[in-house]
Backbone as CSV, one residue per row, in Angstrom:
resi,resn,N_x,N_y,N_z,CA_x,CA_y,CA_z,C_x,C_y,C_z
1,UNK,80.332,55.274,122.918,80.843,55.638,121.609,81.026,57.156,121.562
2,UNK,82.466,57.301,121.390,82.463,58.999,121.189,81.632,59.502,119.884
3,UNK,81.328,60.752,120.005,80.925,61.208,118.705,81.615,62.176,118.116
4,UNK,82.042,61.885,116.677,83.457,62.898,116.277,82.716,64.353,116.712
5,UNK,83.702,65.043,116.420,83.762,66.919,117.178,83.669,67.179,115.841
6,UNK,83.111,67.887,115.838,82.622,69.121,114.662,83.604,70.102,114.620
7,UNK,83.991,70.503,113.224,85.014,71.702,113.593,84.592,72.426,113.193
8,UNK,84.857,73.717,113.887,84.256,75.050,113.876,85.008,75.751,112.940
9,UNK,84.236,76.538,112.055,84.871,77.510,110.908,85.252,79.013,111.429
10,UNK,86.165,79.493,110.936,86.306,80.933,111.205,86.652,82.012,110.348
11,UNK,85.669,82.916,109.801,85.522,83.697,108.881,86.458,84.626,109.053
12,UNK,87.391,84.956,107.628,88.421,85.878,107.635,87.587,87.155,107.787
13,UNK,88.360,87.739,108.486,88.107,89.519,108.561,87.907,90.142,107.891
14,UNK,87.066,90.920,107.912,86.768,92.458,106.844,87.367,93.382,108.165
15,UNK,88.345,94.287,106.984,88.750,95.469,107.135,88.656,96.361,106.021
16,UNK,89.038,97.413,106.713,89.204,98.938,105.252,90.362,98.992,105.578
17,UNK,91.049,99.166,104.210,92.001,99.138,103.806,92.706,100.036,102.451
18,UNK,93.266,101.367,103.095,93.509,102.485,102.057,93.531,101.912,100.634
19,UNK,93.465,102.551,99.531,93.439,101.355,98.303,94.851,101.767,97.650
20,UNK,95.797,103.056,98.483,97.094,102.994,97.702,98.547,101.644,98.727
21,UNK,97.451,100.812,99.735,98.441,99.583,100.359,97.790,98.452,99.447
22,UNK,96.740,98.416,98.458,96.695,97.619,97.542,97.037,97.373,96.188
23,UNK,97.557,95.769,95.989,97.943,95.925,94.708,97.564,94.500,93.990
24,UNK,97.543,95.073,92.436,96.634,93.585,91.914,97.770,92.477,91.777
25,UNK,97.263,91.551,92.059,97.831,89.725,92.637,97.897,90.040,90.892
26,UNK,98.821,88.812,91.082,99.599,88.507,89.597,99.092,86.805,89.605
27,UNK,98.425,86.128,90.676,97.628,85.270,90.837,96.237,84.918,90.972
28,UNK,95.767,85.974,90.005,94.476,86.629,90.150,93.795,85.376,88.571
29,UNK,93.040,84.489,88.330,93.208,82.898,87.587,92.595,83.924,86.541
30,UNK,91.962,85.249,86.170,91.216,85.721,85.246,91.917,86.326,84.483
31,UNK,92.191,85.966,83.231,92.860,86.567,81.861,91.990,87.252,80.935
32,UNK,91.327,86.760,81.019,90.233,87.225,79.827,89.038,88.484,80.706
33,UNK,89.134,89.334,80.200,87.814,90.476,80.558,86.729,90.311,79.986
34,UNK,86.008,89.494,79.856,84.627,89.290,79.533,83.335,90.034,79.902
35,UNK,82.638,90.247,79.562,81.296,90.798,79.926,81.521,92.551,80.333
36,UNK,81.471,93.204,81.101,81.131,94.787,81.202,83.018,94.822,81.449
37,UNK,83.203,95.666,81.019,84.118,96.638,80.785,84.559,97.212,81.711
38,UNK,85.707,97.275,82.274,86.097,98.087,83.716,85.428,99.612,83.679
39,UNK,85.426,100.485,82.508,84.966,101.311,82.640,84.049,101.752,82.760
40,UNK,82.575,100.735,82.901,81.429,100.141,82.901,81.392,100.228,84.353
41,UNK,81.953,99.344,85.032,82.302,98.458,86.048,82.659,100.108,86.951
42,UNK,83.199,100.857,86.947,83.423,101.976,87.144,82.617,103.150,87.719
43,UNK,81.872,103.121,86.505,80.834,104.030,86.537,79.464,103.693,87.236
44,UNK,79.538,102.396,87.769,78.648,101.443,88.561,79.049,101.312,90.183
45,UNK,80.216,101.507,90.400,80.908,101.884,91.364,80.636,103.357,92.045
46,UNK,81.137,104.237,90.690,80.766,105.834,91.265,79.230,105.746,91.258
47,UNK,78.272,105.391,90.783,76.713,105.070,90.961,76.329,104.413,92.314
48,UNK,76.760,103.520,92.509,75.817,102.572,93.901,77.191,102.117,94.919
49,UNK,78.238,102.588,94.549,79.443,102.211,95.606,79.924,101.127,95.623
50,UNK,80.301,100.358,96.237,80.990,99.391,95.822,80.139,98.335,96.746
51,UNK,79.753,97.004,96.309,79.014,96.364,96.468,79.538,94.918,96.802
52,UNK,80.636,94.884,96.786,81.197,93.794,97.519,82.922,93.823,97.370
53,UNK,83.018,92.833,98.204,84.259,93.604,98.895,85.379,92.789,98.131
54,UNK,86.982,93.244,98.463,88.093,92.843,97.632,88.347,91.640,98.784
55,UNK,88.884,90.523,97.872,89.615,89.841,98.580,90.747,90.119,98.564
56,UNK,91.625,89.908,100.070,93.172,90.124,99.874,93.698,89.478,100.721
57,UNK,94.898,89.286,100.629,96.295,89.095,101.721,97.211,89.538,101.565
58,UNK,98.276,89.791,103.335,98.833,90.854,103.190,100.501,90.047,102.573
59,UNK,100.818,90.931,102.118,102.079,91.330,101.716,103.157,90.771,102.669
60,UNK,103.987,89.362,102.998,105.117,89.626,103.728,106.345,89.820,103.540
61,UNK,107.002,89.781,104.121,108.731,90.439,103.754,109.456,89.055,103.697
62,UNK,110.740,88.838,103.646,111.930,87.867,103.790,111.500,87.110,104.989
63,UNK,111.092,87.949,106.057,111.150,87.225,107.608,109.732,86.713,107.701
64,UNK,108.262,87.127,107.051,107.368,86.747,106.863,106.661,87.455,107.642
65,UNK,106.835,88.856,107.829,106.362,89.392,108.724,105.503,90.514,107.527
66,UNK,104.502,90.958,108.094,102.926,91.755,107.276,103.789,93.228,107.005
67,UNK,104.130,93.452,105.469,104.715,95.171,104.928,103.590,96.076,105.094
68,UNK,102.664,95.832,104.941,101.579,97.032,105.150,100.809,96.845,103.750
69,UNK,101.081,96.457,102.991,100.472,95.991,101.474,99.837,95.059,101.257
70,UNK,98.619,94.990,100.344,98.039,93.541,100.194,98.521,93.342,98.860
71,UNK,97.847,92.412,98.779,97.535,91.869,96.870,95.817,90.909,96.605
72,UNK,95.472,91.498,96.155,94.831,91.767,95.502,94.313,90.063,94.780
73,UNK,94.056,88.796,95.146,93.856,87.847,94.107,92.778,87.759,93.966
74,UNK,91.386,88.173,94.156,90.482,88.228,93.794,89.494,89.169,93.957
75,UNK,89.131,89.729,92.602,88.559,91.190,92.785,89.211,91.975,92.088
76,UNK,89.774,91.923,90.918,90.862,92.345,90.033,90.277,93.673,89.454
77,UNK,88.983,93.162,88.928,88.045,94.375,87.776,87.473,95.057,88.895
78,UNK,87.447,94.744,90.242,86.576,95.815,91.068,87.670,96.838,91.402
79,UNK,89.338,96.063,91.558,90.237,97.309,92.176,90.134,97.990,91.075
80,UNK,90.688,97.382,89.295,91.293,98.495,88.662,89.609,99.252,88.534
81,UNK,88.652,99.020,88.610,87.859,99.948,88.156,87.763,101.278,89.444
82,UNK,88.100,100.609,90.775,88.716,101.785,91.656,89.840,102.874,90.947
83,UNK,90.284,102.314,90.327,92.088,103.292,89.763,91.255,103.712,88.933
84,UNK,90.288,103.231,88.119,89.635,104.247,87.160,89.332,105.690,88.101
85,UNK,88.401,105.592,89.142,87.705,106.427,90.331,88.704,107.163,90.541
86,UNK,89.992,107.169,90.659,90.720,107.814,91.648,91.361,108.616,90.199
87,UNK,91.629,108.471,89.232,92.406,108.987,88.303,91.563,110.085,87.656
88,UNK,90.457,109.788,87.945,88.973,110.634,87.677,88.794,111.682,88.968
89,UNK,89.621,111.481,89.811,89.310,112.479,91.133,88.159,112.381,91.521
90,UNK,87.271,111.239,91.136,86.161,110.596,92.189,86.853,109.985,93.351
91,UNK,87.596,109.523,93.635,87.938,108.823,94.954,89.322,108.957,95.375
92,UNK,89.182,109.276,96.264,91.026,109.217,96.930,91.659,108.285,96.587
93,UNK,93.235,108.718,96.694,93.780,107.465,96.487,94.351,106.530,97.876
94,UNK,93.739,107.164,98.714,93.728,106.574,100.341,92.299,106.224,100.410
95,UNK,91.171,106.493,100.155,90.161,105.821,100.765,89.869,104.454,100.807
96,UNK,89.310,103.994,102.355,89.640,102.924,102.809,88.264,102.176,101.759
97,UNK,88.905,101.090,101.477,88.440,99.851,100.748,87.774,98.685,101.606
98,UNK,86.791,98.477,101.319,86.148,96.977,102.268,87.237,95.826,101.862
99,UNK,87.764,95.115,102.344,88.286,93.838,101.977,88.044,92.937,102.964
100,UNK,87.922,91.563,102.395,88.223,90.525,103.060,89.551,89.944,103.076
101,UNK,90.275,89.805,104.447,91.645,89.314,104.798,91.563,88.296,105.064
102,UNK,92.607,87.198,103.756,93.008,86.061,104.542,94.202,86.016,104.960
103,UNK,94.546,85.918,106.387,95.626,85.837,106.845,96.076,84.569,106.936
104,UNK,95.129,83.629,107.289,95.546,82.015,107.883,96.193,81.436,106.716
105,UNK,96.092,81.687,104.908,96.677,81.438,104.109,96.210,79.502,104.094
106,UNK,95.046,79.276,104.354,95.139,77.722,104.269,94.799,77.100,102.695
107,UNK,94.525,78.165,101.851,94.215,77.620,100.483,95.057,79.251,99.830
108,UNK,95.269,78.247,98.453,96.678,79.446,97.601,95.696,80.765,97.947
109,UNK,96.457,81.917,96.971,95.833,82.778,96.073,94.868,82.362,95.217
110,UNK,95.675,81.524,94.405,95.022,80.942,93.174,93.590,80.568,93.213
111,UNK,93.494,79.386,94.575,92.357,78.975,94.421,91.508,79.575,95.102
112,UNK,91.574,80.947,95.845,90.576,81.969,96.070,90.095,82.269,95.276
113,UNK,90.854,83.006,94.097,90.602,83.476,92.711,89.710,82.896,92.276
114,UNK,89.960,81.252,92.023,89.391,80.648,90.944,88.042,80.204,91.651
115,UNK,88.282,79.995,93.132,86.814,80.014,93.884,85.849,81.020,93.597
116,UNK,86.226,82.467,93.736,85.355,83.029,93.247,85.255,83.342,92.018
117,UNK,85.134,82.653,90.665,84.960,83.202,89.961,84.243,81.520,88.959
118,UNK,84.141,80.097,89.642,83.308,79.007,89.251,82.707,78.897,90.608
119,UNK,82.854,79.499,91.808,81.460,79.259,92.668,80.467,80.225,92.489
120,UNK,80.540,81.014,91.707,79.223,81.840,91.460,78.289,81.487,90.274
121,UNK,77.099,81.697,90.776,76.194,80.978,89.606,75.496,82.751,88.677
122,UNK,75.541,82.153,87.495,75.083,83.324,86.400,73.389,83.593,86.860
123,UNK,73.395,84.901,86.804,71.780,85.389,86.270,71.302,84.307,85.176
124,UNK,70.436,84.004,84.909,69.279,83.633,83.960,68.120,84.359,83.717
């Protein structure tokens, strides 16, 4: 009796990634700003740095080939509270950004987004 094969997972890449080749996904599932305030969110950033990383994918053209740009679908309040940083002349507007890259594209934008934002469980 064979025994089925296990398939092996493979974790998208972290790179840094200047934060003026990023831009916020327009598929980003969060409308509503709830709870701390980007400018909050900000000042927590310039305090302890940035504490977890952007999700992204890159940008392709007509031919489907990578422009040099991401977007941004999850991690919306962490970039713009970056544009807060940089407009404040706390942070370049090139300094490289932690992100996680999905390139393989096997689930939308969307449901990255919306993954992270009902797979996380609240403080109590």
């Amino acid at each position: 009796m064979a025994k089925n094969a296990i398939q092996k997972i493979a974790m998208n890449a972290a790179e840094n990634i200047p934060y003026d080749k990023l831009m916020l996904s327009q598929k980003n599932v969060r409308r509503i700003k709830d709870g701390v305030s980007i400018e909050q969110l900000a000042e927590d950033i310039g305090r302890r740095k940035l504490i977890q990383s952007l999700n992204v994918r890159p940008v392709l053209d007509g031919e489907g080939e990578e422009t040099g740009t991401y977007e941004v679908p999850a991690g919306g309040r962490r970039y713009l509270a970056l544009g807060i940083l940089i407009k404040q002349k706390r942070l370049a507007k090139n300094e490289p950004i932690p992100c996680i890259v999905n390139r393989a594209q096997e689930t939308s934008a969307e449901e990255d987004s919306l993954a992270e934002n009902l797979r996380r469980a609240d403080l109590h």
